[in-house]
N, C-alpha and C positions, 0 to 999 in steps of 0.2 A: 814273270820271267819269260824270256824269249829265245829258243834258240835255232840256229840256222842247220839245216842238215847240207851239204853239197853232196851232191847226187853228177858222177861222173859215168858216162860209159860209149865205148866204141863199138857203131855196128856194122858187119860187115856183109854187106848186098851180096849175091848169087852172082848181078852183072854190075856191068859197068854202071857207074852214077857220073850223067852229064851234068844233068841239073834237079836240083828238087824246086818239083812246081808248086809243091804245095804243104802244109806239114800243121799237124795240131796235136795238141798235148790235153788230156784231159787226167783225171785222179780218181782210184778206187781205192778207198781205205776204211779201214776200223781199227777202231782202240776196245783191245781188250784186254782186261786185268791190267794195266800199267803198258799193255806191248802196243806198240804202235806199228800197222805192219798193211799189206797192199800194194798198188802194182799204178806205177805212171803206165797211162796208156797213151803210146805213138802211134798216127797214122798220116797219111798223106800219099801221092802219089809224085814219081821223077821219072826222068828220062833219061834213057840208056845211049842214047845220041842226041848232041844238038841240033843235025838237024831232021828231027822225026818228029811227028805228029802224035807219035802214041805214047801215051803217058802206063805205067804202070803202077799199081797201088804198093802201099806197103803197111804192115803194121804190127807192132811189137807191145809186149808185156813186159813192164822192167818192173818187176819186185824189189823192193823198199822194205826194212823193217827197223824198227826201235825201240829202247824198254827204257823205260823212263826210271827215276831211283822212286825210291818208296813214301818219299814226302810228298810226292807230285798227289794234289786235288784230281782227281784223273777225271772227273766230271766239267773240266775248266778249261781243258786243252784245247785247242782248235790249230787251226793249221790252214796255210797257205801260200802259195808258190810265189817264192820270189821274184824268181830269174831265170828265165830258160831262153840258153843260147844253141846255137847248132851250126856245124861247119862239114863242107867235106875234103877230105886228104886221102888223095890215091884209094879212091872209091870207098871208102870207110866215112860211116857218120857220126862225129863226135859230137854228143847231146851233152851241155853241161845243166846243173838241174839247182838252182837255192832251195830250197822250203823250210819254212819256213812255221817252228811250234811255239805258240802262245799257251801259258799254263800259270797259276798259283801252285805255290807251295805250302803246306801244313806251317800254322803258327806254330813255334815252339811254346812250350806250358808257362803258362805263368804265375809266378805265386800269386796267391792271395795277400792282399795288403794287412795287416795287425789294424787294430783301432790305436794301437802306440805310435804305429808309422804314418798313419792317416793322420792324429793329430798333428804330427811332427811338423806336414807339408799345411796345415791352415796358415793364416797371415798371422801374424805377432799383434795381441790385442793393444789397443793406444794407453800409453804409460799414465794417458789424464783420465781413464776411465772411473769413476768412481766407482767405490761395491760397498754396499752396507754391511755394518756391523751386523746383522741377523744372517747373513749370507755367508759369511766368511766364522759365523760360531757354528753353522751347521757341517758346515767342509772339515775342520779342523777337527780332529777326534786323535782316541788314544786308541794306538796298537800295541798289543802285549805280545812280546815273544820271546820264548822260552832260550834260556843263553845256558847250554847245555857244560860248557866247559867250565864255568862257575858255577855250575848247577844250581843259579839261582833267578829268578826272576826277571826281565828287563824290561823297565817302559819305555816306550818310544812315544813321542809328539810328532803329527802332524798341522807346521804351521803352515798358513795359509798366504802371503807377503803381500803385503799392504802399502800404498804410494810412501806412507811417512816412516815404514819399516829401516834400521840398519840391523848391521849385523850382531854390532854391538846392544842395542834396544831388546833385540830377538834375543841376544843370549844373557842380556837379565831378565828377562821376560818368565824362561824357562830356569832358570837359575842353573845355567853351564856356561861356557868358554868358547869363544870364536874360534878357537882351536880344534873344539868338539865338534863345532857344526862342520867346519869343514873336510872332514873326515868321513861323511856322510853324505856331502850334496858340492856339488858341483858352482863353487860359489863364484865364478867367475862368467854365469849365465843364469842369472838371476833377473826376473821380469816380475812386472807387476802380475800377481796371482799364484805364481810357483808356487809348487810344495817343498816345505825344507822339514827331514826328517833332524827331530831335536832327540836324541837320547837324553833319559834322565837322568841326574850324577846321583851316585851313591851319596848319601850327608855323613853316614855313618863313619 
């Protein structure tokens, strides 16, 4: 992030100002706790008539300050002077001042990704993949879960989908209804390897 601070201010001499002979800008500053704060220091010498020989010095402290918001990396800031213009009007010297702060901000948090969302984002495996029957009987098992509002028992199947799989195959397979499956799983994104939850039908 970058931002510019304009630093404006009018000074006004004891005498008269013919000309400024001479004129330099340097920077005293610290960053503490978030503030940012110090003093542009002016100096030079001008003449009180054009036509004289003696030059007179001048030099000024212009205090500067800035608090930066709470997200700022305050170890990241730096800073540096744009633009410094200066003019005089009816013996007054108008200093205009850019500077100029460079700084990072705090990331915001990020979640942690699930191993469900991580797979979500790998490529889609190729539909000619072949898998062997020994692979695809080890994945495939029974889950039992208690179906408390019939208070009786319910198995579930876990199939595995196979390139020569339909849905019809799958539901004699398990001896239920494509009606069944779909109440269950999401049969309108269906790939090679899914898992399709089969409830088993009551025969009784």
């Amino acid at each position: 992030m970058k931002k510019i601070i304009n630093y404006e201010k009018d000074l006004i001499f004891k005498t008269n100002i013919a000309e400024i002979c001479s004129i330099s800008l340097e920077e005293d500053f610290t960053i503490d706790d978030g503030v940012f704060k110090g003093d542009f220091i002016l100096e030079g010498e001008y003449k009180t008539n054009e036509l004289s020989v003696n030059k007179e010095p001048f030099s000024y402290r212009l205090p500067i300050e800035y608090e930066f918001e709470k997200s700022v990396k305050y170890e990241t800031i730096n800073y540096e002077i744009e633009n410094f213009e200066y003019k005089v009007e009816d013996d007054v010297l108008n200093i205009t001042i850019d500077l100029g702060l460079t700084y990072d901000e705090e990331n915001e948090d990020i979640p942690l990704i699930t191993e469900e969302e991580l797979n979500l984002e790998m490529p889609r495996e190729s539909m000619e993949e072949t898998i062997t029957s020994d692979t695809l009987e080890k994945e495939e098992k029974s889950i039992i879960k208690n179906d408390y509002s019939e208070e009786t028992f319910t198995k579930y199947h876990v199939h595995i989908v196979r390139s020569e799989d339909t849905l019809d195959s799958i539901a004699k397979k398990y001896g239920t209804t494509i009606d069944n499956i779909k109440k269950y799983n999401d049969v309108d994104n269906i790939e090679l390897k899914s898992k399709l939850i089969i409830p088993e039908c009551d025969n009784d």
